[in-house]
C-alpha positions in Angstrom: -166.4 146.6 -32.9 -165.2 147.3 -36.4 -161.3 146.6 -35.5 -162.5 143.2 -33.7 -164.5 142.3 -36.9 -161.2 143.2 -38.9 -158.9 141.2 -36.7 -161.6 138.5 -36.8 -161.4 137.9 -40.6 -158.1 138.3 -41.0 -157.7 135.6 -38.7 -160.3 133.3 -40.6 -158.4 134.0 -43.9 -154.7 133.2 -42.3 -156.1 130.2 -40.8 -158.3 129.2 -44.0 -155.5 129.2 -46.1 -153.5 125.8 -47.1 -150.1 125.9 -47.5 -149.4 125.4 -51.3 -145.6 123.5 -52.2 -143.8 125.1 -54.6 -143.5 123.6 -58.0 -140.6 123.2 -59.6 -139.1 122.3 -63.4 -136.0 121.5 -63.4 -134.0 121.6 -66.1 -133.2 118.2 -67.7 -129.9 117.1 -68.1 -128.0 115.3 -71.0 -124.9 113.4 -71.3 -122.7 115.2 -73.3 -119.3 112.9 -74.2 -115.7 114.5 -76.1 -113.5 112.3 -77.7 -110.0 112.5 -78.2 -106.7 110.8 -79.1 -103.8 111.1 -77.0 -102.7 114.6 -78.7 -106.2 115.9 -78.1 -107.0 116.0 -81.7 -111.4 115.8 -81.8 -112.0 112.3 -82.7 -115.8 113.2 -83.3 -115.2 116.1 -85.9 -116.0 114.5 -89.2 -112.9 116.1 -91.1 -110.7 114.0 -88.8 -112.4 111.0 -90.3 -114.2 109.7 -87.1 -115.1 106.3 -89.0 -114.4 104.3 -85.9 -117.6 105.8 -84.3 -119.5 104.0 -86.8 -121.0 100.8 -84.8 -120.3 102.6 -81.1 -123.3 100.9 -79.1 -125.0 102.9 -76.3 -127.2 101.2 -73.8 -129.1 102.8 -71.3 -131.7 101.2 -69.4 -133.6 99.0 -71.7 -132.4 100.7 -75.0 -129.3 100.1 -76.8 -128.6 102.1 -80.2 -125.7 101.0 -82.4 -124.9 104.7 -84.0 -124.3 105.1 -87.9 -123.9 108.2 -89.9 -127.2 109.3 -89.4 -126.7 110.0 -86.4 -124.1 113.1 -87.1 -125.9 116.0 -87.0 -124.9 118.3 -89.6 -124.3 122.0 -88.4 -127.0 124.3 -89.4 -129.1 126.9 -88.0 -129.7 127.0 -85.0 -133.5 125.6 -84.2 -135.2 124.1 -80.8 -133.8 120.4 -81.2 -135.5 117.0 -81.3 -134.0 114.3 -79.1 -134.3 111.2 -80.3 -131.3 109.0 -78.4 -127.8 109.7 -79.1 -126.2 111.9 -81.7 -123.1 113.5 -82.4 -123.4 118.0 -82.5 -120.9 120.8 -82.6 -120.7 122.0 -79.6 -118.7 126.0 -79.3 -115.2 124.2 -79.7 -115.7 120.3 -80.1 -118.0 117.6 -81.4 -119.5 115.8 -78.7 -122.1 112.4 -78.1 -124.8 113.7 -77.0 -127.3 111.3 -75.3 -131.1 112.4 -73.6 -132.9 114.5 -72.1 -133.2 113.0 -69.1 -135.6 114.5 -66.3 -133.8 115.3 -62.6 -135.1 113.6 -59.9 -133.9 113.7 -56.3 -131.9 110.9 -55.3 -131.4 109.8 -58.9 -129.0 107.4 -59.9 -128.6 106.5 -64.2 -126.2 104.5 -66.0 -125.0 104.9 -69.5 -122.7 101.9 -71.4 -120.6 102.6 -74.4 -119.5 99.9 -76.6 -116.8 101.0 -78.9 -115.7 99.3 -82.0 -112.4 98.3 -81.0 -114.1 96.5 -77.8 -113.2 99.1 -75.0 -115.9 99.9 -73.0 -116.8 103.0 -71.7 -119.0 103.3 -68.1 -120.9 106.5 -67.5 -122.8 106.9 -64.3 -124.9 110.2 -62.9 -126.2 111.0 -59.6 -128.5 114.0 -58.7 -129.5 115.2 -55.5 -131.9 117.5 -55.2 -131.8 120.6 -52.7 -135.5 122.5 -53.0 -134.9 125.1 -50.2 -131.9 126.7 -52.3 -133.3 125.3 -56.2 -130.4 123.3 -56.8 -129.1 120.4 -58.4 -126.0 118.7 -57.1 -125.1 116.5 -60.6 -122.2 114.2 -60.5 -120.8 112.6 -63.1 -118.3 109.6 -63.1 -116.5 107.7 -66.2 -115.3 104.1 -65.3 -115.8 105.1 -61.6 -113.6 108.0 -61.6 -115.4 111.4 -60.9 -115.5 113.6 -64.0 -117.5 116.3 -65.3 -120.0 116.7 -68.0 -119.3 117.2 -70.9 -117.2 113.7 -70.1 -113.8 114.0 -71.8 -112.7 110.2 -73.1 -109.3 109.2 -74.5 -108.7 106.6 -77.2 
């Protein structure tokens, strides 16, 4: 009697229990953009005198930001960082744009335009497609239509 009462409410509890989906934060992503000139040289570090950046526009979705000096982060201590559009920060061996947070979503499509002062435009587009079963993110990047990877490398 006692085993068929155990079998009984294990059934009960296997049969009681809902299945619960798994919850997952993914990591968000930002666009992260080098420049260079044709020799390589870091057109972002500010001892190369990077005053062509001055007046770049980004537009992304409904927002467009027309960058100034303000938005060069100088290099300090390391702290947790406040994103507030895009920004220029010294990355381990370059300067680099960067532009978000943006949250990962499956399926996931966003575009980025850059306006650059001497009228070249820059096209940055990123797709994500989320795989739950393994927790991954397949991310691609593309510049002008041309797959690339991020941090996106641009030549003036």
């Amino acid at each position: 009697m006692k085993r068929l009462l155990i079998i009984l409410i294990a059934i009960i509890c296997l049969n009681g229990c809902e299945k619960h989906s798994m919850i997952i934060d993914w990591a968000p992503v930002t666009f992260k953009i080098q420049v260079q000139d044709s020799q390589g040289n870091d057109m972002l570090d500010p001892t190369n005198d990077n005053t062509w950046l001055i007046g770049t526009e980004i537009s992304f979705r409904n927002y467009s930001e027309v960058m100034d000096k303000n938005d060069i982060s100088p290099v300090t201590k390391a702290i947790m960082p406040i994103y507030e559009g895009a920004r220029v920060e010294k990355g381990s061996d370059c300067f680099y744009i960067a532009f978000g947070e943006f949250h990962r979503r499956d399926n996931d499509t966003e575009q980025m335009t850059i306006k650059w002062p001497d009228g070249s435009i820059s096209e940055v587009t990123y797709k994500c497609k989320l795989i739950e079963s393994k927790l991954e993110a397949k991310e691609t990047f593309y510049l002008n239509g041309k797959k690339c990877s991020n941090p996106i490398v641009i030549v003036k």
